[in-house]
C-alpha positions as CSV (number, residue, x, y, z in Angstrom):
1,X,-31.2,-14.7,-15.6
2,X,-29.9,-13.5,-19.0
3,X,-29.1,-10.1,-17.8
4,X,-27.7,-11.2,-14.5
5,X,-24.9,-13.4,-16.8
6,X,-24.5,-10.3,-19.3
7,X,-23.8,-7.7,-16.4
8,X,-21.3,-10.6,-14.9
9,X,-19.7,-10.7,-18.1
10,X,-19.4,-6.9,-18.5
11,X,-18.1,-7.0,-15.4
12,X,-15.4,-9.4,-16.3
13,X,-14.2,-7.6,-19.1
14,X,-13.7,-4.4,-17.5
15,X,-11.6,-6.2,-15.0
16,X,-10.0,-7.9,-17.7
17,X,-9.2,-4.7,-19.4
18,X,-8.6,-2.6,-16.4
19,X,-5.6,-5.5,-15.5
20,X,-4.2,-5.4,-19.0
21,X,-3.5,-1.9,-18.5
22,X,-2.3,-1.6,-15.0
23,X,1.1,-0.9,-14.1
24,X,3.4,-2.4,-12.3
25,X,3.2,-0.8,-8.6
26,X,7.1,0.8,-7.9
27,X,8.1,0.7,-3.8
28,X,11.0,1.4,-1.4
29,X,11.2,-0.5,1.5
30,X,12.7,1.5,4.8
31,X,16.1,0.4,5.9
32,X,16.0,-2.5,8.0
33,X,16.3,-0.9,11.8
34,X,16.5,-4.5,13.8
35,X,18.8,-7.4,13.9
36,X,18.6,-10.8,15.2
37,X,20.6,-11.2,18.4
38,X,24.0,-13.5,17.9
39,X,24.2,-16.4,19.3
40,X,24.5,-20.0,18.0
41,X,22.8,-20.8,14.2
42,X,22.0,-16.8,13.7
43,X,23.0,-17.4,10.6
44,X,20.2,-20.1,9.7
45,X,17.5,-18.2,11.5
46,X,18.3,-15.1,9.3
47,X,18.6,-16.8,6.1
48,X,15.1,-18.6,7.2
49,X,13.0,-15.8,9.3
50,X,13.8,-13.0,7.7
51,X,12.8,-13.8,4.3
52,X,9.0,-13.6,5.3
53,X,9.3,-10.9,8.5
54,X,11.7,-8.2,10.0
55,X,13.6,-9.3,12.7
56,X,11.5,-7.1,15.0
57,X,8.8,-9.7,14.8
58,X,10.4,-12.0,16.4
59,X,11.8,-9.4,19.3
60,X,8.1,-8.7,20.0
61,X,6.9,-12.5,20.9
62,X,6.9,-13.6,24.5
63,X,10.1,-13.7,27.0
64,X,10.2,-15.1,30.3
65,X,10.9,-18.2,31.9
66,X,7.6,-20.2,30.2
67,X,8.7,-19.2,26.8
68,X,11.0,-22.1,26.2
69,X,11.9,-24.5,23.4
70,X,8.2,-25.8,23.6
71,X,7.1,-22.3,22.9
72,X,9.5,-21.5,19.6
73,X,9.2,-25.0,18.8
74,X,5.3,-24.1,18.1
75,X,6.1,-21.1,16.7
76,X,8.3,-22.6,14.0
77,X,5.9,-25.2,13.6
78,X,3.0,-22.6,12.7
79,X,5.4,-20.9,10.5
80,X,6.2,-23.8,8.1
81,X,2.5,-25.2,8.3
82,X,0.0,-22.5,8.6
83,X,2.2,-19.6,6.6
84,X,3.7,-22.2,4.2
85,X,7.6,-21.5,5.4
86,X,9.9,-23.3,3.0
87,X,12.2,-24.2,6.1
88,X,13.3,-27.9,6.0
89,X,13.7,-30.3,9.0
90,X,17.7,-29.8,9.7
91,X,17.1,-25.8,9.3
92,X,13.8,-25.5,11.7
93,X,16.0,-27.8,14.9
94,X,18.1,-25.1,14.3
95,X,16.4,-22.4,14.2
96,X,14.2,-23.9,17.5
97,X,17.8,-24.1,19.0
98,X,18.9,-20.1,18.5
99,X,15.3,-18.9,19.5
100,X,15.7,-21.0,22.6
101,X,18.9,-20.3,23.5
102,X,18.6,-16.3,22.8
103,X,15.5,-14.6,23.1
């Protein structure tokens, strides 16, 4: 049992160390290629949507008749309380409204 704590605690300290000494990890993201379509409260679902995703994510869910306000209604739902979205109330009837109403 001793040794299994001593190799754990080795263990630890090279992680330790190994952080303490790690640099900080310098990216470019591409140029954004996609756009939300206008129409009414763009504005809010850009400010909201985009922060977490490219607009192209939402341009690849579902169309057709069955994909209605019920549908992004879920989908904003699962955004705010599976993926922790901070969207408030006001902003997510919005956004529910602009999905509906363009794609």
């Amino acid at each position: 049992m001793n040794r299994l704590i001593k190799i754990a605690a080795a263990g630890l300290v090279v992680a330790a160390a190994s952080v303490a000494y790690a640099k900080p990890v310098k990216y470019e993201l591409p140029p954004e290629v996609a756009a939300l379509k206008p129409g009414p409260n763009q504005d809010v679902a850009v400010n909201n949507c985009t922060a977490c995703h490219s607009a192209d994510y939402i341009q690849t869910q579902p169309h057709g008749p069955k994909f209605k306000k019920d549908f992004w209604q879920a989908e904003v739902t699962k955004m705010i309380k599976v993926y922790g979205a901070p969207i408030d109330d006001a902003d997510a009837s919005k956004i529910v409204d602009y999905l509906t109403a363009t794609y």
